[in-house]
C-alpha positions in Angstrom: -10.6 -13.4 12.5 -11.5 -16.7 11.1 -15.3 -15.5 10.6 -14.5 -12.6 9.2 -12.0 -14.7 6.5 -15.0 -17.1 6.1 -17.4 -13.9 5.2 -15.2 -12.6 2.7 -14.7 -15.9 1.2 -18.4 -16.5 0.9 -19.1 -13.2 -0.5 -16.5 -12.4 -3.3 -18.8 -12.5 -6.7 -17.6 -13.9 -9.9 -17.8 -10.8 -12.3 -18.2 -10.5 -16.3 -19.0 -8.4 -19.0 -23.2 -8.7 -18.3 -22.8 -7.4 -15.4 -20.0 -5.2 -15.1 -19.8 -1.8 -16.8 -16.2 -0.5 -17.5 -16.6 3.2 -17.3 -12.9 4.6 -17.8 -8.9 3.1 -17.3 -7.3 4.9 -14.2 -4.1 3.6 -14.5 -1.6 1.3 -15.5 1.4 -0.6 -13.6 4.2 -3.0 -14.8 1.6 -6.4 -14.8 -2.1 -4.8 -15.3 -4.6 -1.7 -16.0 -6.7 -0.6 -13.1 -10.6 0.6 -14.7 -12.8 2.4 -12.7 -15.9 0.3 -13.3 -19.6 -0.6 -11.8 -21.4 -3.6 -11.0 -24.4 -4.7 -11.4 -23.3 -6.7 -7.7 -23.6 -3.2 -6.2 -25.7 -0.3 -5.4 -26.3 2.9 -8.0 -23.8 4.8 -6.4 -20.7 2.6 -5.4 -18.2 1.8 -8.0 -15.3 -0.4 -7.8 -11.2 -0.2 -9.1 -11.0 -3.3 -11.5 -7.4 -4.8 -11.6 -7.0 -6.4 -15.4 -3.6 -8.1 -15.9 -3.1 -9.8 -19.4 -2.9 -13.8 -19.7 -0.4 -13.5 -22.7 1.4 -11.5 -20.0 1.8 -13.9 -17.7 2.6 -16.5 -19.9 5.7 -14.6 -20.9 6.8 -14.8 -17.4 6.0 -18.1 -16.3 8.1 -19.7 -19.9 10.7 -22.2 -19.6 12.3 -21.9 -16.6 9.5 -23.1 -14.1 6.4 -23.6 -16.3 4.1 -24.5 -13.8 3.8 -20.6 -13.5 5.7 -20.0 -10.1 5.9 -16.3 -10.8 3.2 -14.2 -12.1 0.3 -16.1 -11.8 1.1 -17.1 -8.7 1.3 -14.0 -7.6 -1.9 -12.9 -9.1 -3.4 -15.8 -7.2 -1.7 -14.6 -3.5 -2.7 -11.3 -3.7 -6.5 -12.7 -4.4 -6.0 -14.3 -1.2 -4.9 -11.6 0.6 -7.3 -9.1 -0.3 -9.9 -12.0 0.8 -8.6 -11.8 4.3 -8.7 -8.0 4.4 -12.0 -6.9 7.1 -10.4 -3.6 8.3 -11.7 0.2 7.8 -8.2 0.7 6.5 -7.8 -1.8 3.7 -9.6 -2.8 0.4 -12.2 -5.6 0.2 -12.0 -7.9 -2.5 -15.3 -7.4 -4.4 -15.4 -10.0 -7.3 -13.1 -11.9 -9.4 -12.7 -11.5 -13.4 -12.1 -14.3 -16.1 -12.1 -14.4 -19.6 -9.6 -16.4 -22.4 -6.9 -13.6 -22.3 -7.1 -11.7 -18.8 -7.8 -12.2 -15.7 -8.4 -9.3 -13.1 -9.9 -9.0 -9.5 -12.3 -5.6 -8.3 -11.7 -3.9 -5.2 -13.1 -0.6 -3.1 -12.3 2.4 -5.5 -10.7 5.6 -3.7 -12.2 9.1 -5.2 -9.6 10.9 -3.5 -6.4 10.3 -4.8 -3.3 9.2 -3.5 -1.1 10.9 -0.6 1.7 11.8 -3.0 -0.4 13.8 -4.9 -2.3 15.2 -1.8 0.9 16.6 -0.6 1.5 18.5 -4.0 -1.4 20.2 -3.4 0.0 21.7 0.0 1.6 24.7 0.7 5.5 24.3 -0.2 4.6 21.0 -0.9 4.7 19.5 2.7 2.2 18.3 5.3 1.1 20.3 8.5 2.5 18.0 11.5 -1.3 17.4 12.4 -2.1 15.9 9.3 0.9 14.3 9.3 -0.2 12.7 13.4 -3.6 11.4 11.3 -2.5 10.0 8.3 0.2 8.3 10.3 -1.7 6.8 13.1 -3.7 5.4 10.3 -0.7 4.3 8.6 0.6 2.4 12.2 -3.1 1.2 12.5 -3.5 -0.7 9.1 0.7 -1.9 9.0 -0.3 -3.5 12.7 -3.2 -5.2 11.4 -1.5 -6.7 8.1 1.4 -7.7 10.7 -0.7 -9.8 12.5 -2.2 -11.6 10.0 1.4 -12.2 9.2 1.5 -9.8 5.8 4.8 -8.1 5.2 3.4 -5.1 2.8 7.2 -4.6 1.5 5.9 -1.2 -0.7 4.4 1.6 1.7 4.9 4.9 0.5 3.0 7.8 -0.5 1.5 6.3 -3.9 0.0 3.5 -2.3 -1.9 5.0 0.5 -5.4 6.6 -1.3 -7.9 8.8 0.2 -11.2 7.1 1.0 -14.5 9.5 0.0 -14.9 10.1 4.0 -11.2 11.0 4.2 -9.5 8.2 5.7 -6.7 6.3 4.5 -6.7 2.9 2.4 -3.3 0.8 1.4 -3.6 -0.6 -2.2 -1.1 -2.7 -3.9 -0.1 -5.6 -2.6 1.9 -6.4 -5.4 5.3 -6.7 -3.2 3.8 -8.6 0.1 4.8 -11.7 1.5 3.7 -14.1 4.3 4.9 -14.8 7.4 4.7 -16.5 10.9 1.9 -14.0 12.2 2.9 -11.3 14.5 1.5 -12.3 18.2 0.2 -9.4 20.0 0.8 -8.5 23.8 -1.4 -9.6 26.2 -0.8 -6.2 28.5 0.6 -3.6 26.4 -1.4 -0.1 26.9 -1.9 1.4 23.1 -3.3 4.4 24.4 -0.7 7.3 24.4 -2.9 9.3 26.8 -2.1 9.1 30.6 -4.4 6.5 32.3 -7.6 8.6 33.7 -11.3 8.3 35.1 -14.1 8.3 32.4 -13.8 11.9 32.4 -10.7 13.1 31.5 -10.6 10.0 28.7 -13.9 12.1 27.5 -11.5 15.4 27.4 -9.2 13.7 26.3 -11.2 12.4 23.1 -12.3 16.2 22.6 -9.1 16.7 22.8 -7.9 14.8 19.8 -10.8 15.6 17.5 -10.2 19.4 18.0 -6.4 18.4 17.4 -7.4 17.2 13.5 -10.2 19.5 13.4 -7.8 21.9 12.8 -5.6 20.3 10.3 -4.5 22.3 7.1 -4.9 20.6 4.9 4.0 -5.0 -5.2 2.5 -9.6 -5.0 5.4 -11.5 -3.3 8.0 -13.7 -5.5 7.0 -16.3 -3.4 9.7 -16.8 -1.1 10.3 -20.1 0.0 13.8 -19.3 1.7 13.2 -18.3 4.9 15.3 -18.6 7.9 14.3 -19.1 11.1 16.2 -16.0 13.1 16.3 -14.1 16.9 14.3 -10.8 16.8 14.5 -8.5 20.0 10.5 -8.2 21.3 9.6 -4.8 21.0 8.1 -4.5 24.6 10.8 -6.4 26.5 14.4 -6.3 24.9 15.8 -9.2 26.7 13.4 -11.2 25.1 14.2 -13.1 22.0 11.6 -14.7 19.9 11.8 -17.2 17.0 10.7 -15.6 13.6 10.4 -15.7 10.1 12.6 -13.7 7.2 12.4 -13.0 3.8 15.6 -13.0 1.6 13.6 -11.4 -1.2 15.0 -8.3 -3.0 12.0 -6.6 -3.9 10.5 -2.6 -3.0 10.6 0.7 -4.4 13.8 2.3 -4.5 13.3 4.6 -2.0 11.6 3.4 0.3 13.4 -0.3 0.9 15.1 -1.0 3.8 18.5 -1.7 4.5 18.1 -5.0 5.7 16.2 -5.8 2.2 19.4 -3.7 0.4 22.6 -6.0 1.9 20.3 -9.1 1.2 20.4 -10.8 4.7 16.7 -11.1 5.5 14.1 -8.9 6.4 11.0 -9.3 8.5 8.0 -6.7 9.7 10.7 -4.4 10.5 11.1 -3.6 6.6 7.5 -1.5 7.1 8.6 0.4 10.5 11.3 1.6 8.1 9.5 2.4 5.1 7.1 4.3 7.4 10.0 6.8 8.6 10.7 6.9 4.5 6.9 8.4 4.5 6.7 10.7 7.2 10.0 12.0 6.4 8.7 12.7 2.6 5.6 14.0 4.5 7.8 16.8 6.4 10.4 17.6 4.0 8.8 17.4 0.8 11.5 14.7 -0.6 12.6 11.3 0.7 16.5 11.5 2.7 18.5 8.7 0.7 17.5 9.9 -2.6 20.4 9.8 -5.3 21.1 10.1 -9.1 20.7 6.4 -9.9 19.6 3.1 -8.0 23.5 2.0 -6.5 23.9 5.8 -5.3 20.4 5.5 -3.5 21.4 2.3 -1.7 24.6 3.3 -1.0 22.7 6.1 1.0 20.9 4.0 2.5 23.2 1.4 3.8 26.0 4.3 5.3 24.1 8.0 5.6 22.3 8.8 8.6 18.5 11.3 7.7 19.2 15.0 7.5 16.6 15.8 10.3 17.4 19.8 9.7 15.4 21.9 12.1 14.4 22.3 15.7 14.3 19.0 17.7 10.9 17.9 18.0 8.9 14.5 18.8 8.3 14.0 15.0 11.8 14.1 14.3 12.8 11.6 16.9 10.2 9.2 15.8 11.4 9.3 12.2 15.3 8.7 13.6 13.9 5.7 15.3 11.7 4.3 12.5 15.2 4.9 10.1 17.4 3.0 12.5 19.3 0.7 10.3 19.5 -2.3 12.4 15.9 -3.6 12.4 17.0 -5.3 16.2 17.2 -2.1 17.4 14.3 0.1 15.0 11.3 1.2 17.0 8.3 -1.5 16.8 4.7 -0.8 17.7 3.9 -0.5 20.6 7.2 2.0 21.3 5.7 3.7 18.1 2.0 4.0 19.3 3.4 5.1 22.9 6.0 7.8 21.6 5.4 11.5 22.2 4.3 12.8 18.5 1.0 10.6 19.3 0.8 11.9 22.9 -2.7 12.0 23.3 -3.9 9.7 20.7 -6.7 7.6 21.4 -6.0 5.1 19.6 -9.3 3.2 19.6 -10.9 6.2 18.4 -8.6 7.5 15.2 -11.1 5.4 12.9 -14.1 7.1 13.9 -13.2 10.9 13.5 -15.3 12.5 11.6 -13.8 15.1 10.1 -10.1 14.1 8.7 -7.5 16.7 7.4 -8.8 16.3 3.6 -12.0 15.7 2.4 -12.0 15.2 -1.2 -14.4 17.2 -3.3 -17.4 14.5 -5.0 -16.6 14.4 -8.6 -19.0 13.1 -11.2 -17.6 9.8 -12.8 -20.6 8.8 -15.0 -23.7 10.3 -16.4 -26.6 9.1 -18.5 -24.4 9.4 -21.7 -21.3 7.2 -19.9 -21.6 3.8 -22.0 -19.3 0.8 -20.7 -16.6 -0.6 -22.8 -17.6 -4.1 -24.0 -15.2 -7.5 -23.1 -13.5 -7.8 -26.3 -12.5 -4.1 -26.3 -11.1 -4.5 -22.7 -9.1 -7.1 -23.8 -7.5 -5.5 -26.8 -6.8 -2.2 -24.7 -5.4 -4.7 -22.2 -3.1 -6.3 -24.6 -2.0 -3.6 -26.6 -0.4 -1.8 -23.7 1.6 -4.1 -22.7 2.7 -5.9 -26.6 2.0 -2.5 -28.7 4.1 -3.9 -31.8 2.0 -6.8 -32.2 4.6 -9.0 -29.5 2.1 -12.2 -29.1 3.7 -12.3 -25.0 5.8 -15.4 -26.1 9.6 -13.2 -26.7 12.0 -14.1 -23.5 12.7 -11.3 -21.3 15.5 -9.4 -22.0 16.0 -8.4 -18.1 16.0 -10.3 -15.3 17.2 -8.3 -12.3 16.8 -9.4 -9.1 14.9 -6.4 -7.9 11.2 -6.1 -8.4 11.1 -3.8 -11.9 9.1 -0.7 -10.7 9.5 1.6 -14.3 7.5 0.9 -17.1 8.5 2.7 -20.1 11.4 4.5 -18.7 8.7 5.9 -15.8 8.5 5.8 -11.8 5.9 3.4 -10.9 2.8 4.7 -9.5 -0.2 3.4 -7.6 -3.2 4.1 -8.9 -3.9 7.7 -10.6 -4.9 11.0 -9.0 -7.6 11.9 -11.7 -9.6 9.8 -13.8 -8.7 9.5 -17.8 -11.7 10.6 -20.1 -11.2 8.1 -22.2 -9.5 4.6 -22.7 -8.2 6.3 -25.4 -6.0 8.6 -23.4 -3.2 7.0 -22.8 -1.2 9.9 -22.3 -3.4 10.7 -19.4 -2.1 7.6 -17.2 0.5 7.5 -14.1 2.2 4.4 -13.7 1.1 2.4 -10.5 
């Protein structure tokens, strides 16, 4: 992993305005504006997301209270550093790294096909086949196993975050919420594969097997938390066998989607994503998420004391989503029991990445044309800034909240990922989804 680390270090590009062309804004989130944009780093035909957050903006936050900056532009600067470590199918790369006197922003992969939430808007009833829920969350268990053991909490999986690559695999974004800890170790001798152990020739069926399976498918930056405590955690592959790790006492997710242990405030480890997973794949079945209530204290009130409504037959889906909602993270599912469990009977697990044809391939959609012109530094910058201080506020007013949760509304709306569609124009603003 170190070499890969070292590549990516070596290879991130130090963009501007001569040689980056801001085509269109995508979206907006409570600390920056994502812009589709091209560089002149990069072939014809790739493009990149360019995250812009606003130094006036950060100033605000950083004020008197610890004005060495201990909040957003650290946080600006971790998740830098984490998207440099990223060299997985799964996850973005970190393509270059924006300055000017007012922002600062960082460009990474851009996904043409949308996001999962509003993938599964566009299915019948509004819910996911259970094949295309088996790919989307084998790549989900695939990408949350590789952040684990580079020791990344993600701390915000849920449908917004997870965007469609062009060849129809899956890519987290937003790593906004993430934290760092002691990295997860991985078994010497666990089996991943699902399948039964076999000759060459019936892993070759096997592999048929799965590809005919999908074939047929229908289809944020950590607070910096410096209070850990060192705690017992039962090993996932041998209960009996306690291990020393790190937790997080951070209070920080989408509503949703957080887990209980990150609710009642008494540390949270990897576990939170197993959790947040079942949150997913239950959203994927049933169209909705199982704790939701009328306000935030209802919703966490759910989520500390009601069990899922898993209404229907009983099938292996079901019980993995029971598992991945137990609300003692001692005793909720962990990897390997999740990569071994009956919904992914059959799985090849070392072969998910390649498949060539995934439930949803999104359709190419043109993004630029002869008469796209780029939008210049100094109009970046304005748009940038007049999002976020529209009445002329210079970013230097105190903060009238400071709640211990993570704010995820901007404007009275949800936050959201990324967008589904591009905006025509910067000047659009109606067009945006929060992110």
């Amino acid at each position: 992993m170190n070499s890969s680390e070292n590549n990516q270090n070596n290879t991130v590009k130090s963009l501007d305005f001569n040689n980056l062309k801001v085509i269109s804004a995508v979206g907006r989130g409570a600390k920056g504006v994502v812009f589709l944009a091209k560089t002149g780093n990069l072939s014809s035909n790739e493009f990149v997301a360019l995250k812009v957050i606003s130094k006036a903006l950060i100033n605000q936050k950083k004020s008197k209270n610890k004005p060495e900056g201990s909040g957003e532009y650290k946080r600006a600067s971790f998740e830098q550093e984490v998207l440099r470590r990223f060299d997985h199918p799964l996850l973005p790369r970190l393509r270059g790294v924006l300055e000017t006197e007012k922002i600062v922003g960082f460009a990474i992969d851009y996904c043409h096909g949308g996001n999962l939430h509003s993938l599964r808007k566009k299915q019948s009833e509004k819910m996911f086949s259970n094949d295309a829920i088996r790919f989307y969350a084998a790549e989900l268990v695939l990408a949350l196993e590789y952040l684990h053991e580079l020791g990344i909490v993600y701390r915000d999986l849920k449908p917004d975050n997870v965007m469609i690559q062009e060849n129809g695999h899956i890519m987290l974004v937003d790593f906004d919420l993430s934290t760092k800890l002691k990295p997860k170790s991985k078994p010497q001798s666990v089996n991943h594969d699902s399948s039964e152990r076999s000759n060459s020739t019936k892993e070759k069926h096997a592999k048929k097997q799965l590809f005919s399976r999908f074939y047929r498918c229908n289809s944020g930056i950590s607070p910096c938390d410096s209070d850990f405590d060192s705690q017992q955690s039962v090993n996932s592959v041998k209960k009996n066998e306690l291990e020393s790790v790190e937790k997080s006492n951070s209070f920080v997710g989408t509503e949703d989607y957080v887990a209980p242990e990150i609710v009642n405030g008494k540390g949270h480890g990897y576990e939170v994503d197993w959790w947040s997973l079942g949150i997913v794949l239950y959203e994927m079945l049933y169209g909705t998420t199982p704790f939701d209530g009328i306000n935030r204290k209802e919703t966490f009130y759910r989520i500390l004391s009601k069990e899922p409504e898993l209404t229907g037959e009983k099938t292996a889906l079901r019980d993995l989503i029971k598992k991945l909602l137990e609300k003692d993270p001692d005793c909720r599912i962990k990897v390997d029991e999740i990569k071994g469990h009956d919904f992914f009977k059959g799985v090849k697990w070392d072969t998910v990445l390649q498949l060539a044809r995934p439930p949803y391939i999104p359709p190419l959609i043109e993004v630029e044309n002869e008469k796209t012109v780029g939008y210049s530094k100094n109009y970046v910058e304005v748009f940038v800034h007049e999002l976020f201080f529209p009445k002329g506020d210079d970013g230097n007013n105190e903060e009238k909240k400071n709640n211990k949760m993570e704010e995820k509304k901007v404007n009275g709306e949800e936050k959201r990922v990324w967008v589904d569609k591009l905006s025509s124009s910067l000047n659009e603003i109606d067009d945006f989804l929060i992110f």
